[in-house]
Structure formats: structure tokens, C-alpha cells
C-alpha positions as a Markdown table, in Angstrom:
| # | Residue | x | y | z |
|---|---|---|---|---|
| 1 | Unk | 40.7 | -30.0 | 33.4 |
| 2 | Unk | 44.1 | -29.3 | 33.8 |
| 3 | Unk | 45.5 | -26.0 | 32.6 |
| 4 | Unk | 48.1 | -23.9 | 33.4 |
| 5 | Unk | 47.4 | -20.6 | 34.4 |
| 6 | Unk | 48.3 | -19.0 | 31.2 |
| 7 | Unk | 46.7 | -21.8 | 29.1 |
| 8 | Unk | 43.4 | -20.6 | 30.9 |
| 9 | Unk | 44.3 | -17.0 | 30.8 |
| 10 | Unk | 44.6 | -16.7 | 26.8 |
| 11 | Unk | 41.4 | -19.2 | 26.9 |
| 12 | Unk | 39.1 | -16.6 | 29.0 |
| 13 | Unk | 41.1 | -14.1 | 27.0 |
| 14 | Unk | 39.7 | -15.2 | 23.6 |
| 15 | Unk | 36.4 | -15.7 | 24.8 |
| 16 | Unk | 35.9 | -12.1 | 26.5 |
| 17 | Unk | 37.2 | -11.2 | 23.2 |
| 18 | Unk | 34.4 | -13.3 | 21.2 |
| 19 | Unk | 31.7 | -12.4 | 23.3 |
| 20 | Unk | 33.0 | -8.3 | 22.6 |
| 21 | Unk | 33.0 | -9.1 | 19.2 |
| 22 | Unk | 29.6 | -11.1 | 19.2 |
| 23 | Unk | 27.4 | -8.6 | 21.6 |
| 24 | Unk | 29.3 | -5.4 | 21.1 |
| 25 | Unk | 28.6 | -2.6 | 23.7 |
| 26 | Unk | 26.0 | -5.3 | 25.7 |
| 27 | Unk | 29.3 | -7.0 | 26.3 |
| 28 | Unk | 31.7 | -4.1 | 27.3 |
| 29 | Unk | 29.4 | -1.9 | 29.2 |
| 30 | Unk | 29.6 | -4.6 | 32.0 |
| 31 | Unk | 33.2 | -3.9 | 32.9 |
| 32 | Unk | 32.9 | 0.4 | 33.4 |
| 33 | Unk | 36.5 | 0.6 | 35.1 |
| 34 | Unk | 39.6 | -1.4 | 33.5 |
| 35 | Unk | 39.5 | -3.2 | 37.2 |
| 36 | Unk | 36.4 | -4.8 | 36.9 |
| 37 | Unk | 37.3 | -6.9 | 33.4 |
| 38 | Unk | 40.4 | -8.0 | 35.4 |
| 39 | Unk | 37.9 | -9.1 | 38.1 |
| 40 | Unk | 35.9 | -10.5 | 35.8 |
| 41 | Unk | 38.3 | -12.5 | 34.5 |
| 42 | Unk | 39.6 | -14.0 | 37.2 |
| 43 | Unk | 35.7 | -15.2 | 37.9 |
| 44 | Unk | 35.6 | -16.7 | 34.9 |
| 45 | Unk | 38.9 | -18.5 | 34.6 |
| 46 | Unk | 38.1 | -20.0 | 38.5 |
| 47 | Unk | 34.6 | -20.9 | 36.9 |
| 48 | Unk | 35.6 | -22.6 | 33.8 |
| 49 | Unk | 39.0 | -24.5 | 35.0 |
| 50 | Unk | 37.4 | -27.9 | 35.5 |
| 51 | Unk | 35.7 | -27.8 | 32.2 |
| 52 | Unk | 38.0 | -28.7 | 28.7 |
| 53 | Unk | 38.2 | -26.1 | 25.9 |
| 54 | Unk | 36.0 | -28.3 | 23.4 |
| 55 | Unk | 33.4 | -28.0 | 26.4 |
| 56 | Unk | 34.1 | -24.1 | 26.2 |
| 57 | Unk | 34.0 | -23.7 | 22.9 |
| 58 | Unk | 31.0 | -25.8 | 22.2 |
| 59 | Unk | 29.5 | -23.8 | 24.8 |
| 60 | Unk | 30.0 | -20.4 | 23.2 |
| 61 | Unk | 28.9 | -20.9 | 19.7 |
| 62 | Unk | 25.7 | -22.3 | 21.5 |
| 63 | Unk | 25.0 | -19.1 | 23.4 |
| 64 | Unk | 25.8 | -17.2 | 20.2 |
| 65 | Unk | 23.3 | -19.3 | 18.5 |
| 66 | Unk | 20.5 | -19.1 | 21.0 |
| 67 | Unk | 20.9 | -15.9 | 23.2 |
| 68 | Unk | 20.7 | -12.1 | 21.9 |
| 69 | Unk | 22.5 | -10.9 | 24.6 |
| 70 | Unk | 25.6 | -11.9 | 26.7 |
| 71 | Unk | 25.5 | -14.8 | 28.3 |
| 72 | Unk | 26.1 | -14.0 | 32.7 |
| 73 | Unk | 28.6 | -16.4 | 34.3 |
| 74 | Unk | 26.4 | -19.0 | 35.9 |
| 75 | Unk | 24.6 | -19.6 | 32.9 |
| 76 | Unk | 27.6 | -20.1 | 31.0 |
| 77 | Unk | 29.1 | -22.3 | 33.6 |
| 78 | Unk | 25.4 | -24.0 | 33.3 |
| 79 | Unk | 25.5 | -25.0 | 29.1 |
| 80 | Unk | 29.1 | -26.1 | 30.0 |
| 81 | Unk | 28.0 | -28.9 | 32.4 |
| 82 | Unk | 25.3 | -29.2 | 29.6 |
| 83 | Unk | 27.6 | -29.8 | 27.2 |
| 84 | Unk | 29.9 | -32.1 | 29.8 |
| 85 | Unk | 26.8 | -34.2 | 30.2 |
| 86 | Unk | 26.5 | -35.0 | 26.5 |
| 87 | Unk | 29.9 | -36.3 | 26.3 |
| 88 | Unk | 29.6 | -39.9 | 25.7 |
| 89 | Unk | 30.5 | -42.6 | 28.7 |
| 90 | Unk | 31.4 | -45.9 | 27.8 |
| 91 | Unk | 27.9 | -48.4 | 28.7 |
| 92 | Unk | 29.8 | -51.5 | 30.2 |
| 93 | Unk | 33.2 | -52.4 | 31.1 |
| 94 | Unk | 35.2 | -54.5 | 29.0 |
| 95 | Unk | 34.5 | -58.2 | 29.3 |
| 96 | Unk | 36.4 | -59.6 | 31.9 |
| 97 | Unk | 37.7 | -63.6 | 31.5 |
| 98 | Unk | 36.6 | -66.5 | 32.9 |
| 99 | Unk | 37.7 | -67.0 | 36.5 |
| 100 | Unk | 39.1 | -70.3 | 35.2 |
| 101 | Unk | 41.0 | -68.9 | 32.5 |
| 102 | Unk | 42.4 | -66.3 | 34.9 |
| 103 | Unk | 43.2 | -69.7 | 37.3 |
| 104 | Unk | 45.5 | -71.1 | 34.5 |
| 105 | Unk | 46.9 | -68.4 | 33.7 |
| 106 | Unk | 48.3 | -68.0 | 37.7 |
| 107 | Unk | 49.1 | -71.7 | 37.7 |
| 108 | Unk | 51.3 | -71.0 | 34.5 |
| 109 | Unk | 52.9 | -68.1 | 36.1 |
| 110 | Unk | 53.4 | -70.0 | 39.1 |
| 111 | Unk | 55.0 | -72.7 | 37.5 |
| 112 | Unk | 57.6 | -70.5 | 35.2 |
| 113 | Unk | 58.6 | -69.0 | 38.9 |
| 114 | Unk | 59.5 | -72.4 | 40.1 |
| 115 | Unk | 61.4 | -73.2 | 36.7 |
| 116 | Unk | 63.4 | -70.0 | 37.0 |
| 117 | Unk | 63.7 | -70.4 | 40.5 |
| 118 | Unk | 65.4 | -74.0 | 40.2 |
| 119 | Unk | 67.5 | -73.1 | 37.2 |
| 120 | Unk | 69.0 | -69.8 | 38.9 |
């Protein structure tokens, strides 16, 4: 995914935010010193750039639905490939026309080059 650095910032933001609110002291007791949350961060925002904020956010309300305490950062990188996973993939390409169809369609383009060619 492509953020910006503050769109990811204010993303990780909210979610440390989420998690405080969700798991209390089990959340905030990680990060002792004011230099390890900033550390933290920054883990977290590398971790979770190539994944989409529905993928994030999907992925948060399933830890908070599953798991009593705070989730660590692999496993929460781990639910979001989960969740990438289940995104659906188109099965088959779109049909493709007939190679004599596509044939015609050259010879007519050929032939309106020649037209405009003569005319011009």
C-alpha cells in the first residue's frame, strides 16, 4: 500500500490508541520510557505499510474479538496477511476474442491507414 508517511503515522497512531483503550495497562506497560512507544511505532508503521487500512482495521476488531490480551507485532502482521488472503481474486481473465475476429479487426485498421494515407 501506498501511504504517506503521515497517512501511516495517524494510522499506527489510532491503533496504539485502540489497543490502549481496549487492553488498558496490558497495553501501556510495554512502552516504560516515552522512547520506547516512539520505537514501537516506528516498528509498527514499517510492519504494516504494505498492508491497506480495511486490512488493518479488519485486523484489529479481530484480535479484539479473539484475544484477552494485546496482540505482539508479528502476530498482528500475521491476521493481516490473514485477512489479505481472504480478499477475493478474480477466477479467470476476461474472455479474450476470436483470433479471427482480432484478424478483421487489423485488416480494417489497416485499410482505414491506407484510405487516410491516400487522401492526405
Amino acid at each position: 500500500m501506498n501511504y504517506t508517511g503521515t497517512q501511516l503515522n495517524k494510522l499506527v497512531a489510532r491503533l496504539f490508541m485502540l489497543f490502549h483503550a481496549n487492553y488498558g495497562q496490558l497495553w501501556g506497560a510495554q512502552f516504560k520510557e516515552s522512547g520506547q512507544m516512539t520505537f514501537a511505532r516506528r516498528q509498527w508503521e514499517s510492519a504494516l505499510a504494505p498492508f491497506n487500512s480495511d486490512v488493518v482495521k479488519q485486523a484489529y476488531h479481530q484480535v479484539v474479538r479473539e484475544h484477552e490480551r494485546p496482540p505482539t507485532l508479528p502476530l498482528f502482521v500475521k491476521i493481516c496477511k490473514g485477512m489479505t488472503a481472504r480478499i477475493p481474486v478474480p477466477l479467470a481473465l476476461p474472455p479474450r476474442c476470436s483470433q479471427e475476429l482480432a484478424r478483421k479487426g487489423i485488416e480494417k485498421m489497416r485499410a482505414a491507414i491506407k484510405r487516410a494515407a491516400i487522401k492526405g
